[in-house]
C-alpha positions in Angstrom: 6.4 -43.0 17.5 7.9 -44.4 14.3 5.1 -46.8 13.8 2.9 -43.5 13.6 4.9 -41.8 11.1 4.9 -44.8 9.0 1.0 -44.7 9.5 1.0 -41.4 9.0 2.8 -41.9 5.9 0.3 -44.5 4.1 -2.7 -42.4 4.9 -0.9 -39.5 2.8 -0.5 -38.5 -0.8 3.3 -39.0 -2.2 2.9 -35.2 -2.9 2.2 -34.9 1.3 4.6 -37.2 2.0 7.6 -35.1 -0.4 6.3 -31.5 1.6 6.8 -33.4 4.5 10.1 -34.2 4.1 11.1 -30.8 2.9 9.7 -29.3 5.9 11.6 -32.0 8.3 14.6 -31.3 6.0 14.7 -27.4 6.8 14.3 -28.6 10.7 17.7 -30.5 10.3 18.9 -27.8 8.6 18.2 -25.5 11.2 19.7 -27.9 13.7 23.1 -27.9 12.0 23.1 -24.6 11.2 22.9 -24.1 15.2 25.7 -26.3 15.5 29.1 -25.2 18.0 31.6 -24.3 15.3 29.3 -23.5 12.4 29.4 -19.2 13.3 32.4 -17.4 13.6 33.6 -16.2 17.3 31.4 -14.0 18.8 28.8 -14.2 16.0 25.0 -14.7 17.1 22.7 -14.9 14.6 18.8 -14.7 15.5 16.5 -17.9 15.5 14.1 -16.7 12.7 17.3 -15.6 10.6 18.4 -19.4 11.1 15.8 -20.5 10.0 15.3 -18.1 7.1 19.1 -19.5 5.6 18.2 -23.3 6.3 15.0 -22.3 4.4 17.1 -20.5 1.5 19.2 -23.0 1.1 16.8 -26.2 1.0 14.9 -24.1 -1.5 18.2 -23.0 -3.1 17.3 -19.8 -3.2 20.2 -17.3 -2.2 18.2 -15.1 0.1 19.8 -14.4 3.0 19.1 -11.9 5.8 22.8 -11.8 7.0 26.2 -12.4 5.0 27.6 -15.7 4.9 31.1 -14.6 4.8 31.1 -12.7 7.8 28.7 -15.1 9.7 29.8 -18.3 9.1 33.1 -20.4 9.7 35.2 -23.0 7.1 33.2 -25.7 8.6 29.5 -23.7 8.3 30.4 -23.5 5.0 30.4 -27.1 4.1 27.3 -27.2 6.5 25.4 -25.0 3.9 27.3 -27.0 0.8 25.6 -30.1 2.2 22.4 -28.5 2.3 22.4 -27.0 -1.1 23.3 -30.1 -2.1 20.4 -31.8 -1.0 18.4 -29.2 -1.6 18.8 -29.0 -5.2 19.3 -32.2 -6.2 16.4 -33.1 -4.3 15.5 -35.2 -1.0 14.1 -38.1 -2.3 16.9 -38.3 -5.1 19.8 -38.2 -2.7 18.0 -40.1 -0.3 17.9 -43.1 -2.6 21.1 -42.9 -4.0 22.4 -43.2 -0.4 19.9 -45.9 0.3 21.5 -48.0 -2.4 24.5 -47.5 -1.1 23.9 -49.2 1.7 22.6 -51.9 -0.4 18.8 -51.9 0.3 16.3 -52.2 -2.2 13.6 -49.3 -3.2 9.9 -50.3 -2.8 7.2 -49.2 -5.0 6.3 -46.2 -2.3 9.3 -44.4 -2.4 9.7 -44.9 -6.7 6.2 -43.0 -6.5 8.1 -40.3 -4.1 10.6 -39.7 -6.9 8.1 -39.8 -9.6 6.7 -36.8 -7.4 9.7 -35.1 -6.7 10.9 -34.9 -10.2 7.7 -34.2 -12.2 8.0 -37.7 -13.8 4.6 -39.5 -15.3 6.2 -42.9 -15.0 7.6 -45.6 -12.5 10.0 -47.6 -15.0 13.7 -46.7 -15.0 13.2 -44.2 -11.8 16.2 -45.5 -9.9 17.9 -45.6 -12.9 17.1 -41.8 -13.3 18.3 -40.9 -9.5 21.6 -42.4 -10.0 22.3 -40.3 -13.3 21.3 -37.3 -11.5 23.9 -37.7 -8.9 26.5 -39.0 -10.8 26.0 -36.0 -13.5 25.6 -33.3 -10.9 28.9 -34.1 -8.6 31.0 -34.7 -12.1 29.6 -31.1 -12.9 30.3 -29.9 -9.4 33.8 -31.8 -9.5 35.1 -30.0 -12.7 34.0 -26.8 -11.9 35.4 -26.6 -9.1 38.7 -27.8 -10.1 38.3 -25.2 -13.4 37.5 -22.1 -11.1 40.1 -23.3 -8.8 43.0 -23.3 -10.5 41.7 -19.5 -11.8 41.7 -18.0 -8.9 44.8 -18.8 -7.8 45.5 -15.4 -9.1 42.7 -14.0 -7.0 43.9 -15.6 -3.3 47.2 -16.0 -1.6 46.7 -19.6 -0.6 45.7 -22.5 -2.9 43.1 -23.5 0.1 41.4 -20.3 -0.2 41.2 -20.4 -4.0 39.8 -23.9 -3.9 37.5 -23.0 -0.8 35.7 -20.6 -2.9 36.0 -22.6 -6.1 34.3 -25.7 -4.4 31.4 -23.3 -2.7 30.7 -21.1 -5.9 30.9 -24.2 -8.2 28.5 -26.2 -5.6 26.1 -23.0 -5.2 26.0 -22.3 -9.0 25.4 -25.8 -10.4 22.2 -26.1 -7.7 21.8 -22.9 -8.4 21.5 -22.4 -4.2 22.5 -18.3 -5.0 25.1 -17.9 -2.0 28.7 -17.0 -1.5 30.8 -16.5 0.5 33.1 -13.6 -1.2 30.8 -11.2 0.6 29.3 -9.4 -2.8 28.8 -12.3 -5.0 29.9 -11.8 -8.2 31.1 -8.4 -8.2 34.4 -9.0 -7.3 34.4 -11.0 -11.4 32.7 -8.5 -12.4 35.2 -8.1 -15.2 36.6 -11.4 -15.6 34.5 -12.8 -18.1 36.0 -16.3 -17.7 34.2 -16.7 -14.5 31.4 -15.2 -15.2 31.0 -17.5 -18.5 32.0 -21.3 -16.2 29.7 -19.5 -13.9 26.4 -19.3 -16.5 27.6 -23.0 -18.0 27.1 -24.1 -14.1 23.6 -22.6 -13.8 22.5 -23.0 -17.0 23.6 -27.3 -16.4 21.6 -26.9 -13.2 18.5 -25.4 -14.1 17.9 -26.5 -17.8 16.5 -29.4 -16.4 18.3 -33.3 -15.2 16.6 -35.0 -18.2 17.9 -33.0 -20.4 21.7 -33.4 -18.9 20.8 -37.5 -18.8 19.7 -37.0 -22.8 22.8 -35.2 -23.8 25.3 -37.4 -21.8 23.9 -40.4 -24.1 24.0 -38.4 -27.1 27.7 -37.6 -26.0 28.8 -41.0 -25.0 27.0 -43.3 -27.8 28.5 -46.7 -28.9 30.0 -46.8 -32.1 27.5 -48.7 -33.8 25.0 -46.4 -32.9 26.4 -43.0 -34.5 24.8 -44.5 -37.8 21.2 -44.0 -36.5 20.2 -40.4 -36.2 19.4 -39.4 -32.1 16.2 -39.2 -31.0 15.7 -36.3 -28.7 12.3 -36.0 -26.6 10.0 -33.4 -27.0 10.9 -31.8 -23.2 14.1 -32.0 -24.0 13.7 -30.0 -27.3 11.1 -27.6 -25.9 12.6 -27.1 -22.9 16.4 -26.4 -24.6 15.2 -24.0 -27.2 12.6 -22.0 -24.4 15.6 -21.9 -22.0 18.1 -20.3 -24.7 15.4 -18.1 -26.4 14.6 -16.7 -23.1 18.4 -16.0 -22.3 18.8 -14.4 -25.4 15.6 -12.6 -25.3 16.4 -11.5 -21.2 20.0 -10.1 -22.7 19.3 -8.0 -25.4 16.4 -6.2 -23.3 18.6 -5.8 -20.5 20.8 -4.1 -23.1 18.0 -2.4 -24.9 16.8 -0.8 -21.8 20.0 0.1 -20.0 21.9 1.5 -23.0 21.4 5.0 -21.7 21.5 4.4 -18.3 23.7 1.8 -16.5 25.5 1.2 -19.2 26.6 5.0 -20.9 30.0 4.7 -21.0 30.6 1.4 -21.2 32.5 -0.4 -24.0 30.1 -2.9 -25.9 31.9 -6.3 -24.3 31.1 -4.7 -20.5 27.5 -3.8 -21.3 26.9 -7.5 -23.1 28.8 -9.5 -20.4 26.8 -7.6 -17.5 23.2 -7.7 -19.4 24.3 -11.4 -20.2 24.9 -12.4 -16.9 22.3 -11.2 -15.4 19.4 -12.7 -17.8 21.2 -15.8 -17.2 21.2 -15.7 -13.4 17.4 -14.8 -13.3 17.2 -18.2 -14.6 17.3 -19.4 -11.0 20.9 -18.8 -10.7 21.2 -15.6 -8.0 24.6 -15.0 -8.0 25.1 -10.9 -9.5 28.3 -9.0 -10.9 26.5 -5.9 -9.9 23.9 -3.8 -7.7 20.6 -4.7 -9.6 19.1 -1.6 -7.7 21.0 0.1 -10.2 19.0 -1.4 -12.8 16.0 1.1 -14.0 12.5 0.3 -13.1 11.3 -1.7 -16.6 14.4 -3.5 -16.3 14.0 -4.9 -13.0 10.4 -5.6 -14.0 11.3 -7.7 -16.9 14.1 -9.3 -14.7 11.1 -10.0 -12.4 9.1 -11.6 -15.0 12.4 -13.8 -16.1 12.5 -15.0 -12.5 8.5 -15.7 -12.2 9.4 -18.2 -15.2 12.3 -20.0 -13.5 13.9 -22.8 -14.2 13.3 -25.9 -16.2 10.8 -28.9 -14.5 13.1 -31.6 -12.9 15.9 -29.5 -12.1 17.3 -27.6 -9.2 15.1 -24.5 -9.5 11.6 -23.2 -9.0 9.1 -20.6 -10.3 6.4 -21.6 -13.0 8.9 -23.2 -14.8 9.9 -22.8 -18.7 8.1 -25.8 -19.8 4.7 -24.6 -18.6 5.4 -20.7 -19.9 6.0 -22.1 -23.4 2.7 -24.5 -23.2 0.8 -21.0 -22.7 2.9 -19.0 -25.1 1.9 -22.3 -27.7 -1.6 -22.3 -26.5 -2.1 -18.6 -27.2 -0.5 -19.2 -30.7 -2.8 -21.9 -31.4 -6.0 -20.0 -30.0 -6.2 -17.2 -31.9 -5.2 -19.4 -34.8 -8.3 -21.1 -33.9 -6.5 -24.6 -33.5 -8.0 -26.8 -30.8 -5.3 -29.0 -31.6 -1.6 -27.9 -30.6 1.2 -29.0 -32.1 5.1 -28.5 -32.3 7.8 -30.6 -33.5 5.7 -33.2 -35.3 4.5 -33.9 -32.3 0.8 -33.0 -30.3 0.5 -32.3 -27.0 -1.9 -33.2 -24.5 -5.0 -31.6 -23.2 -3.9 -32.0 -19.9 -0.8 -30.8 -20.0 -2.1 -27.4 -21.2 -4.5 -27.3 -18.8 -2.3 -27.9 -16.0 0.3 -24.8 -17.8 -2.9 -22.4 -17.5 -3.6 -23.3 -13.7 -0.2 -23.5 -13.0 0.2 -20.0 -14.1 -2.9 -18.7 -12.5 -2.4 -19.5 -9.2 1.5 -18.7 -9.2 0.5 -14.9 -10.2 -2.4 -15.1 -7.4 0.3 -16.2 -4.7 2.3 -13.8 -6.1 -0.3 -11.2 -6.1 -1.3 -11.6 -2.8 2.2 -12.0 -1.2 2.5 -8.4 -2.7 0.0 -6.5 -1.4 0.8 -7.9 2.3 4.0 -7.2 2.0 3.1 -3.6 1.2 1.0 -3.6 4.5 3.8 -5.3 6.9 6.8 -3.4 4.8 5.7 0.1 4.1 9.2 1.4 4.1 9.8 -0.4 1.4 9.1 0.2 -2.7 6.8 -1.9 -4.3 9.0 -2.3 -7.1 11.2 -4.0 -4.0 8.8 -6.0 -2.8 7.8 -7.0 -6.4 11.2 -7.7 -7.4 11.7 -10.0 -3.8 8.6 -11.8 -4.3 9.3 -12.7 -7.8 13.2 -13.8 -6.8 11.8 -16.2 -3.7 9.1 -17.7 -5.9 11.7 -18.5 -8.8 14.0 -19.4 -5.9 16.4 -17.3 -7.6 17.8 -15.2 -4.9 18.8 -11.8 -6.5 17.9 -9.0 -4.3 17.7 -5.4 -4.9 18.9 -5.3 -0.9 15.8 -5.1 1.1 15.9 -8.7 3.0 17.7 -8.1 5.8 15.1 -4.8 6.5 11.9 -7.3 6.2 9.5 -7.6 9.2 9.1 -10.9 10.8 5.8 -11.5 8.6 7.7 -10.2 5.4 10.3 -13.0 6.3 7.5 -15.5 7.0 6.0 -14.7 3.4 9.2 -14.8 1.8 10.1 -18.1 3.4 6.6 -19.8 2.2 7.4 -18.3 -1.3 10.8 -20.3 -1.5 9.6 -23.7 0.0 6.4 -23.2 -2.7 9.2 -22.7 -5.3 11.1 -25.2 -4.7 8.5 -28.2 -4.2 6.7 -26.9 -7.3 3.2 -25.7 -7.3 2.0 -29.1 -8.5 3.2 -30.9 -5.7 1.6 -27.3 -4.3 -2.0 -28.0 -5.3 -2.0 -31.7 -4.8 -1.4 -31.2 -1.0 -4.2 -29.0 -1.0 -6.4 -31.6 -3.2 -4.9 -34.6 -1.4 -5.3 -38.1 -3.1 -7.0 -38.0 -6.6 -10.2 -39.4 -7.1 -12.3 -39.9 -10.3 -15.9 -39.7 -10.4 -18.0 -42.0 -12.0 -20.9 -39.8 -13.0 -21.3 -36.6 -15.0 -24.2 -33.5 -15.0 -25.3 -31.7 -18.3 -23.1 -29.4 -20.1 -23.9 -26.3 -21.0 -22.0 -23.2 -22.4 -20.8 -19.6 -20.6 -19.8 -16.4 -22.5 -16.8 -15.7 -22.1 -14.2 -12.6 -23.1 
């Protein structure tokens, strides 16, 4: 049987090979969350609901259909900890920094797996790149913990409660996994604006992207013969930095903008910018909440939609179209009607490719989108569609905010919201090279000829 895997393996693309692992990682998943121990006394939780948590929590999503507090024990909790973990980190990464623990050496196969996984164009300095990720993400994991910990000493009797829900908030922030385990996310901060603000730094280090993090650490930590020369930073790192704040600043002062007469009359200016703050930050990929979003009016929740479509960074712990590829079409557009065939930013010109891959990227995320809609408003019909559209848009960006319709979804709604997740969080490259398979070039070309268009 392993011999065929292994065949099985070889005859498939790495982008194959990294779906199939996701999908045999959500099996395990639902193995340990079905576990003796891992529910509470008396608790049974259905099969497809099992599966819909080990699916939330590979994808790091923060969906759930039933609340982890009042469903699961201590030890369940480090059950979905360990899967967050691997979820948003990623398999192949953690799988290979466990591999070389053990001492064994990677092959050129599984280098080509990471390159995959992480939306990297080159082989050199891959295992370099996986140990980095690790070490950066469980320093970021360790200090928030021990930050929030010692804070909400205030908050719980015992200092094994406060760390208990230091170690699972910090863990499900920085992957960006969306769950909790206080029973109402965030609200319970809702005005301690110390939490909330470790809480955004934990997201935002998640989701802005692991080269990025690898980028600033040696721009932190340079030798002192090095300070003389000015630092280099890439071009992803500089696009992806100034798209990720622009859109948090942009997603805040909308929120504000539209909510100033509704949710937030009354409210002193700090409340109104810590809540609209928040929440553009969590549609990031984040999930966590210091409120009811329902509560939100509808062009609010639509823009928060559109936030969440965009996601996170490439090569971090969250999904949707990503901000790299929304800023490629938002430069592309720019350049367009300038009538530039040539795009460039930062004394630097992008390729051809890469805009090309933005445009289809973005297309076929709005048709799965599209389409996940309209069945959902066939299977659900007791449901809004600004629900649905607002669910959709959360599972695809594997953010996990909910306007609290997920428990009500049918058995097909589940199923679609599932597929949306797992698509999120494997990336809809990864997505349409499965379909596509191995890439082959032709070696022979027909006449050209030219279409109206517009």
């Amino acid at each position: 049987m392993w011999n065929d895997w292994k065949s099985w393996i070889k005859r498939r693309s790495p982008a194959q090979v990294i779906t199939a692992y996701y999908i045999v990682s959500v099996t395990i998943s639902v193995m340990l969350l079905r576990l003796p121990g891992v529910h509470l006394p008396n608790v049974e939780v259905p099969f497809i609901d099992t599966v819909f948590t080990a699916v939330s929590a590979v994808s790091v999503t923060g969906l759930t259909v039933v609340n982890i507090s009042e469903t699961y024990s201590v030890f369940g909790y480090f059950v979905i900890m360990l899967i967050m973990q691997f979820g948003g980190i990623g398999i192949m990464a953690l799988g290979t920094f466990f591999w070389l623990l053990l001492g064994k050496k990677i092959g050129l196969r599984s280098r080509r797996l990471i390159m995959v996984d992480h939306n990297q164009y080159a082989l050199s300095g891959l295992v370099q790149l996986v140990k980095e990720i690790v070490k950066i993400i469980v320093v970021i994991e360790i200090i928030g913990t021990l930050i929030l910990g010692f804070h909400f000493l205030k908050y719980y009797s015992t200092w094994e409660e406060a760390f208990l829900q230091a170690l699972f908030a910090s863990v499900s922030a920085t992957t960006n996994g969306g769950l909790d385990i206080t029973g109402a996310s965030m609200i319970p901060y809702a005005g301690d604006y110390f939490v909330q603000f470790i809480t955004i730094i934990l997201i935002t280090l998640g989701a802005i992207g692991f080269p990025v993090l690898i980028e600033l650490k040696e721009f932190l930590f340079r030798r002192k013969w090095d300070l003389d020369v000015p630092y280099q930073f890439t071009l992803f790192t500089k696009l992806t930095t100034i798209t990720y704040a622009g859109l948090l600043v942009f997603g805040t002062l909308i929120i504000i903008l539209l909510e100033f007469q509704h949710f937030f009359r009354g409210m002193s200016w700090h409340e109104s910018f810590f809540y609209a703050f928040f929440q553009s930050g969590t549609t990031r990929s984040g999930g966590l909440a210091t409120m009811d979003v329902s509560e939100f009016t509808m062009p609010t929740l639509l823009v928060m939609s559109i936030m969440m479509f965009i996601g996170a960074s490439p090569s971090s712990v969250g999904g949707g179209i990503r901000t790299t590829t929304f800023a490629l079409n938002i430069l592309f557009i720019w350049h367009f009607a300038r009538g530039n065939k040539d795009i460039k930013v930062f004394r630097r010109e992008l390729h051809h490719d890469d805009i090309l891959k933005s445009l289809v990227i973005t297309i076929l995320a709005m048709i799965i989108c599209f389409t996940s809609v309209v069945i959902m408003s066939i299977t659900d019909k007791h449901l809004q569609l600004i629900e649905i559209i607002f669910e959709v848009c959360s599972a695809f960006g594997t953010t996990g905010l909910s306007m609290g319709i997920t428990a009500e979804l049918s058995n097909i709604g589940k199923i679609i919201i599932m597929v949306l997740m797992f698509v999120g969080r494997i990336g809809l490259t990864s997505f349409l090279y499965i379909i596509g398979g191995k890439t082959e070039k032709t070696n022979y070309h027909y006449p050209k000829e030219r279409i109206i268009i517009g």
